[in-house]
C-alpha positions, 0 to 999 in steps of 0.5 A: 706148076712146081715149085722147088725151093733152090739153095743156090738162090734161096728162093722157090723157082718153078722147075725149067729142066734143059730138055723139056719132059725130062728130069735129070736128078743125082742125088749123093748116096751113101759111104759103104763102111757102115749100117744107114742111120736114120738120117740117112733114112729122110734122105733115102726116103724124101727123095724117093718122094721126089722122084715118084712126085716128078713121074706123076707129073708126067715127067722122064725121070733119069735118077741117079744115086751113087754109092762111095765105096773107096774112102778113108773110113772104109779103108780104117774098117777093112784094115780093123776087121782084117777083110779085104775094102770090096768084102766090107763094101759089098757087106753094107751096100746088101744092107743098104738094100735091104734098109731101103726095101723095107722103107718101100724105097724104090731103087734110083734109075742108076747106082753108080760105084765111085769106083767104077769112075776112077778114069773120068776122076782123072780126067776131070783134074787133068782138066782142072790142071791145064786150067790152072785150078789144080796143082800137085803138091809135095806129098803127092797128092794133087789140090784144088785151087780154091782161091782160083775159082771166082764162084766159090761160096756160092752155095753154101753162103760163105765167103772165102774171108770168112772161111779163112777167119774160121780156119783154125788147122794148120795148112797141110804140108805142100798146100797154098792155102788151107781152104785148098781141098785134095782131088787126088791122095798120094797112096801111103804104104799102110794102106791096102794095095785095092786102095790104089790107082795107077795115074799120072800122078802116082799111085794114089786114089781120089779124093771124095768130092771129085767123085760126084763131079765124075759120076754125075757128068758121065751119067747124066750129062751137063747141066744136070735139073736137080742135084740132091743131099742130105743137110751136111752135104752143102758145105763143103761137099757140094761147094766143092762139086761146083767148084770142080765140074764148073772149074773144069767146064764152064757153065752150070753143074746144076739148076735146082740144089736141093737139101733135105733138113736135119734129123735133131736128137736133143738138138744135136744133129743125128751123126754117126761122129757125134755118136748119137745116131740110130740106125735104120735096123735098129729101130725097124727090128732088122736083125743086125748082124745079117747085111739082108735080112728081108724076111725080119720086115715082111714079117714086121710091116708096120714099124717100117711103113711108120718110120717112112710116115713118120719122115713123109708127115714133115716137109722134107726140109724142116727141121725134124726130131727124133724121139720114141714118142713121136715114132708111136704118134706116127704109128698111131696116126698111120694106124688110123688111115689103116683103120679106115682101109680095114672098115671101109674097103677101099673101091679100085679107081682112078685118080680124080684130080678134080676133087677138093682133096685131090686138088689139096694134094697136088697143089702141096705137092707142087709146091716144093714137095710139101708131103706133110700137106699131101698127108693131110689130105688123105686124112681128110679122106678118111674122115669122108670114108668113115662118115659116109662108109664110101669105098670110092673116097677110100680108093682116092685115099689109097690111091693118092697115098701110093704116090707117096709110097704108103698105105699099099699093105694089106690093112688086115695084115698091117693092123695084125703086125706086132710093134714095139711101140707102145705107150709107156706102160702099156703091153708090147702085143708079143703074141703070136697070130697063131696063138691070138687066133686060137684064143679067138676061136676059144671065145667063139666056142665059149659064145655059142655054150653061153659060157659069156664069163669065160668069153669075157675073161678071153677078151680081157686076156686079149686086151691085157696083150695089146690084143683088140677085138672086133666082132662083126655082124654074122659072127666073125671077130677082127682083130688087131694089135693096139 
């Protein structure tokens, strides 16, 4: 049975979704004004994961991530490039794309843009309104209440005294109390006129948190099995969606919160406002200047499928460090299951659940998703490969690592893809395959003259380039980037 780890009652519970076979799972997306970072990264892909894990187990899964496309930071980017917001939305949302094609991250069942919900946003704080946990305050906006909902902190751990202790801003003109957040903003006369939304309360637009509340109910319906996020969304995102939909409707907005842990640069956390981030594109070779640029990681599949190896190896919700050096030991070790692909071809099967890795992989699997488990059993695989040059064990390999979204490339190509990668000191193999296959071809010519010395001196200029060969019985020579 699975297990999943749930913030709410920190502990792992076995998963009990309200129709049986069926998962409903939101998981918060991405605020459009700006490239994905590498945090944004172990989101997309740990769930990702997640969802591909649950249809193996034979569930129906209705998964949806949505996309903020209206908010502060996207409203201060069209105003300083002088484009209109849905130039600027539609701009990164292509990138997003493009990002999670390139990190084999299937697309979420629905992609629901905040919006298209601005109607079930007012909706909702109507409802909260004539329950008396929202108000309208002096400036026009309209503000949750948060003292009025008796559950709050529930989540996230903290008590509203001890979120009032820390509280260090002053109370915001027409707020009862500082901890109150806004549901609904009063529209200011700067701002963009598609920024706007007619409401019974003015003109104005939502607040952030409002949106997952609306999009998830209308979506999926109430309670949802999972509701997903990145580590920074616990507090006060996600104590504030509880706070909202359940304020508004009673019951339970979700069963399972999950949370995936913190990408660490020198122990800060990976964040575009501490300046220390990386972007995906950054790091995979995408040039950065084209929202789509598809073609940059078909012609580079290895640094792509090593970031996502480089995510999968960790439980999702550990603490996860990123460093140029741990990237390279990811893409070695990738390197290594590829190899095993490329020596020993792997035989079509189906998957076998009762051998002893198999097992290994699902028993991780099942409890809370633990990929890094999973992993180590496809390398015992290779290692059964390798010994006994079976293509069955193999084929089980590949297989079982398609669960995981990896090793699906063709091993040829993948070990011929150049990366920037490499050991301090060691070549960056920039080579192109065109000229490394002529080389190849001058050394086979050189073989059959017996000029050994200058098939010598070809395989040492190769090597010089990163570049390693292979020969093979009946002549054929493989090649590979180190």
């Amino acid at each position: 049975m699975l297990h999943i780890y749930n913030t709410l009652s920190r502990a792992k519970e076995p998963l009990k979704t309200a129709e049986p076979g069926k998962v409903r799972m939101y998981v918060c997306g991405m605020t459009v004004y700006d490239f994905c970072h590498l945090g944004h990264a172990r989101m997309l892909v740990s769930f990702d994961v997640v969802q591909r894990w649950l249809r193996a187990s034979g569930y129906q899964v209705s998964y949806v991530r949505n996309i903020t496309d209206i908010d502060d930071k996207i409203i201060r980017r069209a105003v300083e490039t002088g484009r209109r917001l849905g130039e600027v939305t539609a701009f990164y949302i292509d990138a997003m794309h493009a990002d999670e094609r390139a990190l084999g991250v299937a697309p979420p069942d629905f992609e629901p843009k905040a919006t298209e919900h601005v109607g079930d946003m007012l909706g909702i704080i109507r409802k909260l309104e004539e329950n008396g946990l929202a108000y309208r305050s002096e400036d026009g906006d309209v503000n949750y209440s948060v003292r009025g909902f008796e559950g709050y902190g529930k989540l996230s751990g903290k008590s509203l005294d001890d979120l009032r202790a820390g509280e260090r801003v002053a109370v915001a003109a027409g707020k009862r109390d500082p901890l109150d957040f806004v549901l609904w903003k009063a529209a200011k006369a700067d701002e963009p006129p598609e920024s706007k939304w007619e409401s019974p309360y003015g003109v104005g637009r939502p607040g952030w948190h409002i949106e997952c509340s609306a999009m998830s109910r209308a979506l999926l319906g109430l309670p949802l099995d999972i509701h997903g996020g990145g580590p920074d969304l616990k507090f006060p995102h996600h104590e504030n969606e509880i706070a909202q939909t359940e304020g508004a409707f009673g019951g339970k907005l979700a069963s399972i919160w999950m949370h995936c842990g913190p990408l660490m640069v020198d122990a800060d956390k990976m964040s575009k406002s501490l300046g220390n981030f990386r972007s995906i594109r950054q790091t995979i070779a995408l040039d950065p200047d084209l929202p789509d640029g598809q073609a940059n990681y078909e012609a580079n599949p290895r640094e792509a499928e090593m970031l996502r190896f480089f995510i999968v190896r960790n439980h999702y919700r550990s603490v996860q460090n990123y460093a140029p050096e741990n990237l390279l030991d990811a893409q070695n070790s990738l390197d290594r299951l590829y190899q095993t692909l490329a020596n020993v071809p792997a035989e079509p099967v189906d998957i076998d659940w009762s051998h002893p890795s198999a097992q290994a992989f699902r028993d991780a699997m099942n409890d809370d998703f633990n990929s890094s488990g999973a992993v180590a059993a496809l390398f015992e695989l290779a290692s059964e490969a390798n010994r006994g040059g079976s293509g069955k064990a193999s084929g089980l390999m590949r297989a079982l690592a398609g669960l995981l979204g990896l090793l699906q490339a063709d091993p040829a190509r993948y070990l011929q893809s150049p990366s920037r990668y490499q050991p301090a000191g060691k070549p960056v193999a920039g080579l192109s395959a065109e000229r490394i296959e002529a080389l190849i071809s001058a050394r086979a010519d050189a073989k059959k003259a017996r000029n050994f010395a200058e098939a010598d001196r070809i395989r040492n200029e190769l090597q010089a380039a990163g570049i390693e060969l292979e020969d093979k019985a009946g002549g054929a020579t493989q090649w590979r980037r180190a």
